[in-house]
N, C-alpha and C positions, 0 to 999 in steps of 0.2 A: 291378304296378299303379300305384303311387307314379310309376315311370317313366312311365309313358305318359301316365299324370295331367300330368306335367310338359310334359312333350314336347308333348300336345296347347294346355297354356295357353301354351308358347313358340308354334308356332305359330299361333295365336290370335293374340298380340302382334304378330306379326312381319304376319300381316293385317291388322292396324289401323295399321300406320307409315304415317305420312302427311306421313313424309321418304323416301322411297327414294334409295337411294345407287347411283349411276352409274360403273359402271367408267369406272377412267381412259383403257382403249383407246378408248373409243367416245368420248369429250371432245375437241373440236378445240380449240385455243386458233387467236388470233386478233392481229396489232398493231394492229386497229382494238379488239379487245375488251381487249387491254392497256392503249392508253392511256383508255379510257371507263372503265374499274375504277382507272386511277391517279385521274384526275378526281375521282369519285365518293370515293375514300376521301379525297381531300383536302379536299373541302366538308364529309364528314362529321367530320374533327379540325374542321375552322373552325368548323363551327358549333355543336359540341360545346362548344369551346369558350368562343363566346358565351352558352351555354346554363350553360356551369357560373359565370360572371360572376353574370350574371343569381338564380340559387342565391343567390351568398353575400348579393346584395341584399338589403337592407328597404322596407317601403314604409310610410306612415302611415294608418289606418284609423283614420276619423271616426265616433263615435257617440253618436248625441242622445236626449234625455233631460230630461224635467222635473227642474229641482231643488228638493227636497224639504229643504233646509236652509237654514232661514232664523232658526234661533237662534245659528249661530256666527258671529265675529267677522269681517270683511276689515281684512287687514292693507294699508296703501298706505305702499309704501317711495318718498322724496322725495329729490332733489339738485338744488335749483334754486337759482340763481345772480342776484342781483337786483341792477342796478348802483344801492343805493342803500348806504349806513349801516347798518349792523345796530342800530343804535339808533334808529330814523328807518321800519323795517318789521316789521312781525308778522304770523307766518302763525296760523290758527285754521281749523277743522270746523265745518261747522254745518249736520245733516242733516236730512228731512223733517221730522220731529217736534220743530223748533225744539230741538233736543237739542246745547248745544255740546259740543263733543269738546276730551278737554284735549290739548294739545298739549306736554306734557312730553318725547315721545321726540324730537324736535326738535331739533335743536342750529343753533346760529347762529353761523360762522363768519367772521370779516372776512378779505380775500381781494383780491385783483387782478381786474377785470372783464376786462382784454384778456389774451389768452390768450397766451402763450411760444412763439415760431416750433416746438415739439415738440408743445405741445398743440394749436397751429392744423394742424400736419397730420394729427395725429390724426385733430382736427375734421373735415375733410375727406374724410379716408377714410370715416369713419362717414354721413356724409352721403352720399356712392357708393354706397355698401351698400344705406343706408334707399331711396334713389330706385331702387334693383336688384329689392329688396323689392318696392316699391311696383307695379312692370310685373310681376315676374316670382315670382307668389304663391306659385309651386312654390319658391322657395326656403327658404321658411319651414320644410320638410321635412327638408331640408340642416341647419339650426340647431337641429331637433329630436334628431336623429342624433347631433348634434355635441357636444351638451351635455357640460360637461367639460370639453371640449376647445376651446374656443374662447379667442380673447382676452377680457378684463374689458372690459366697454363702460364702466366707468367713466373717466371723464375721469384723466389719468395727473396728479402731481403738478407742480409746475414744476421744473428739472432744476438752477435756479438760485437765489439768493436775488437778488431785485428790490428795489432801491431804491424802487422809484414807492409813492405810500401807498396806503393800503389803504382803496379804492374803491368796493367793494363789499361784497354779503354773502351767502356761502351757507351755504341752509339745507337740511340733509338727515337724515336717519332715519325710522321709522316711525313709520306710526301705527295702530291700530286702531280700528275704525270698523262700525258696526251695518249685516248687509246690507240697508239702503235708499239712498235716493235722497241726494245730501250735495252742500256744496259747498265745495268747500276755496280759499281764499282767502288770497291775501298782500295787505296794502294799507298805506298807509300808518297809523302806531301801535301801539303795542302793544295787544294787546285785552283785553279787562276783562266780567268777569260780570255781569249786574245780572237780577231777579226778570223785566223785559220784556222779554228777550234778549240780547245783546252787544254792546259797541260796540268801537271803535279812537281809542284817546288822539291826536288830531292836530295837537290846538292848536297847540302847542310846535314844530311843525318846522315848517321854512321851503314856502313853497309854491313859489321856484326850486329846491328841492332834490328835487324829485322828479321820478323816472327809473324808469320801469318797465319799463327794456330789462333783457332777461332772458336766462339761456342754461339749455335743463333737462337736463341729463347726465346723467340718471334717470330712470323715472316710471312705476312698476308695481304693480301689484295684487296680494295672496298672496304665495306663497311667491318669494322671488327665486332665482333660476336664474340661474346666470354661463351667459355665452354665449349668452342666451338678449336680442334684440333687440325692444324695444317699438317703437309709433309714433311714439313724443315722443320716443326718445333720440337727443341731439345737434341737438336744434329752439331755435332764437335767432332773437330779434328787437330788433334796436335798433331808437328811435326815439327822434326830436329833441324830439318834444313833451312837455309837464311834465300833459300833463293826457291821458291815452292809458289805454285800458280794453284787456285781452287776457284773451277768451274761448275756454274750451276747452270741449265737448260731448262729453260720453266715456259709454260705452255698453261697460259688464261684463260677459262672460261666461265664468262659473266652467267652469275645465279644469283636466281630468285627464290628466296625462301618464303614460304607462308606456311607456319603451320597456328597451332591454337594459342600459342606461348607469343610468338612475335614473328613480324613481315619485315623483311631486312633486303637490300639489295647488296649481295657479297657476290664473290669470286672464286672458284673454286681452281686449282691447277697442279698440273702433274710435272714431276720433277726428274730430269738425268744428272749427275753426278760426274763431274770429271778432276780430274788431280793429276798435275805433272812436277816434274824439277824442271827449273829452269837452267837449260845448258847448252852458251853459244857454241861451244867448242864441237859438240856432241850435234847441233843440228837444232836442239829444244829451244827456240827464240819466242818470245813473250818479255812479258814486264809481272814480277811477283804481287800479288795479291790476292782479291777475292773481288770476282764476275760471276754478280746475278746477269744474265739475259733472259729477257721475258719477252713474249710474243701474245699477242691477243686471238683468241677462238673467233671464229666468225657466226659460231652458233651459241643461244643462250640455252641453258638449263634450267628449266621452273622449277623447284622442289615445293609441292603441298601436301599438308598432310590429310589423309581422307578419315573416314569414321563409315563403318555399319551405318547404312538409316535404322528407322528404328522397324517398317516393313518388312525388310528384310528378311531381321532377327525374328519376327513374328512368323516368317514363311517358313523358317530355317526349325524353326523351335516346334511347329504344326509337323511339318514332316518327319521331325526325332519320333516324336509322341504317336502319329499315326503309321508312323511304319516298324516301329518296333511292336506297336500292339497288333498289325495286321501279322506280322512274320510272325510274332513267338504263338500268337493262335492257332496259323497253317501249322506251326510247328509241331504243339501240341496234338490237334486233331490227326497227324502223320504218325506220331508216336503211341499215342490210343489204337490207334488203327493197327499198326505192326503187332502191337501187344496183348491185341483182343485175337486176331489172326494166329499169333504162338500159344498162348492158351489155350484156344481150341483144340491146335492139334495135339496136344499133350492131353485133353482130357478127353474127348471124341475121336481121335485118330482124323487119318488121311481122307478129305471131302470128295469121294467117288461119283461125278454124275449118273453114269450107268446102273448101278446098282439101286441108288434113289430112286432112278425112273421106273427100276422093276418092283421095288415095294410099293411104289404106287399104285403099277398097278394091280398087283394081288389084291390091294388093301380094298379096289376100287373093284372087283370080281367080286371078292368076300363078300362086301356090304349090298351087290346087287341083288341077289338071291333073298336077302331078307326085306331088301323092301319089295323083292314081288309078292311073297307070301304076306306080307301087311295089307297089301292091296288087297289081295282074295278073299283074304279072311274078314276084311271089311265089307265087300261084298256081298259073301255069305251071309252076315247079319244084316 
């Protein structure tokens, strides 16, 4: 019983296959069907292969988001280069709420304003880059990926020791700073506290000595990320005038990066650009120098990077393989078809129904007459 129990769920089985397998005597092959199956397997390595490329890719997925933290601190890391004295400028904070910020993490370097034929080419590369940036947004993706891995966009040392004096002054480190609205500011003097806000000691320097040509080799929000490229880095501006305002309008928003390399909470922000002379006579009233104002997003940016699963890639790589073996098939059998069809008529002529039907039936007249006489004659004997 066991037996037959089995025997009939084999054959069961063997009525559900919805492959049947084809003797190899009744299989023609074919040099038109050879070389359509060499074809076919060779697009299917080629684009299999595009397809496993594709795999090991990542891509950056953007996600927004109110931010809900507005008790902790923004860190603003600084490397700006002021062709004046470091005893002659001071930089100071001073955010919404008339709140000045101390500027202790700050250091003030005295330094060479014109750059070392090694740091001008630098210079120059980094400026390539930022204008690359600027057209082509999808690169910012590349620098995401890359993190780690990039060069230091820090301005590189000088290779030599310089005789020329020391011209200028750069000032760079951090600072932190309350997330509101702020304006950071270099100008001439050093700056001084008082119960009705702040000011900058200016008496004392000369009023030809001031130069508010700048060069920023720095200038980012949060956590700093080597590799990682702001708007303002490697942004300079000379100018001949002693009395010259440079405004910058910069606009924060708090991001979160996670991709495979590293998880960082940074700041991303867009910048406007402003530049006057200063001139009371003319109507131009201001104080010379250089005004960062920065503002905080009220929305956060997530940047993660994703990856193919590895299903996917299995569904994706299934369908190359079976739809180009279904298509170049149909293909095939289309092509046979047309070409058996013009054949024909080149060696048989034009496929007449009517005239077929009347050979018929003569052929079927002819042949009756003899098989009645077969009959009789069997008869007979």
């Amino acid at each position: 019983m066991r037996r037959l129990s089995k025997k009939k769920a084999l054959s069961l089985v063997k009525e559900l296959d919805a492959f049947p397998k084809v003797p190899e005597s009744y299989v023609e092959t074919s040099a038109s069907g050879g070389t359509v199956s060499l074809l076919a397997f060779s697009a299917m390595a080629f684009l299999a292969i595009l397809e496993f490329f594709v795999y090991r890719d990542t891509w950056m997925k953007y996600e927004y988001e109110v931010d809900k933290d507005f008790s902790s601190k923004l860190r603003i890391n600084i490397d700006i280069t002021v062709a004046m004295k470091c005893q002659h400028v001071g930089a100071d904070i001073l955010d919404l709420a008339e709140t000045m910020i101390t500027s202790s993490g700050l250091k003030y370097e005295p330094v060479i304003f014109d750059m070392s034929p090694q740091q001008r080419l630098w210079h120059r590369t980094l400026i390539l880059v930022q204008n690359r940036l600027r057209e082509e947004h999808a690169l910012q993706e590349v620098l995401y990926k890359t993190v780690l891995k990039g060069a230091p966009t820090a301005l590189p040392p000088r290779e030599d020791a310089s005789v020329e004096p020391l011209n200028a002054c750069r000032i760079h480190g951090y600072v932190y700073v309350n997330k509101v609205a702020g304006n950071f500011h270099i100008t001439v003097g050093k700056p001084i506290h008082h119960p009705r806000g702040h000011a900058h000691i200016a008496a004392f320097v000369s009023h030809e000595t001031y130069n508010f040509s700048h060069r920023i080799d720095h200038l980012s929000f949060g956590e700093e990320i080597p590799g990682i490229l702001n708007p303002l880095d490697g942004t300079e501006k000379v100018t001949s005038n002693n009395n010259q305002m440079f405004q910058y309008f910069i606009t924060v928003v708090p991001t979160k990066l996670h991709t495979y390399k590293i998880s960082a909470d940074t700041h991303q922000f867009a910048v406007t650009e402003r530049e006057r002379a200063i001139n009371h006579a003319a109507g131009s009233h201001g104080v010379s120098g250089i005004f960062v104002k920065y503002d905080t997003s009220s929305l956060m940016v997530t940047v993660r990077e994703q990856h193919m699963p590895l299903w996917q890639f299995l569904v994706r790589l299934s369908g190359i393989v079976g739809g180009i073996f279904t298509t170049t098939g149909m293909l095939h059998g289309f092509v046979s078809f047309c070409f058996h069809v013009v054949c024909c008529r080149f060696k048989l002529g034009a496929h007449r129904p009517g005239e077929a039907a009347r050979a018929d039936g003569l052929m079927n007249n002819h042949h009756a007459p003899l098989l009645a006489d077969d009959a009789a004659h069997e008869e007979e004997e």
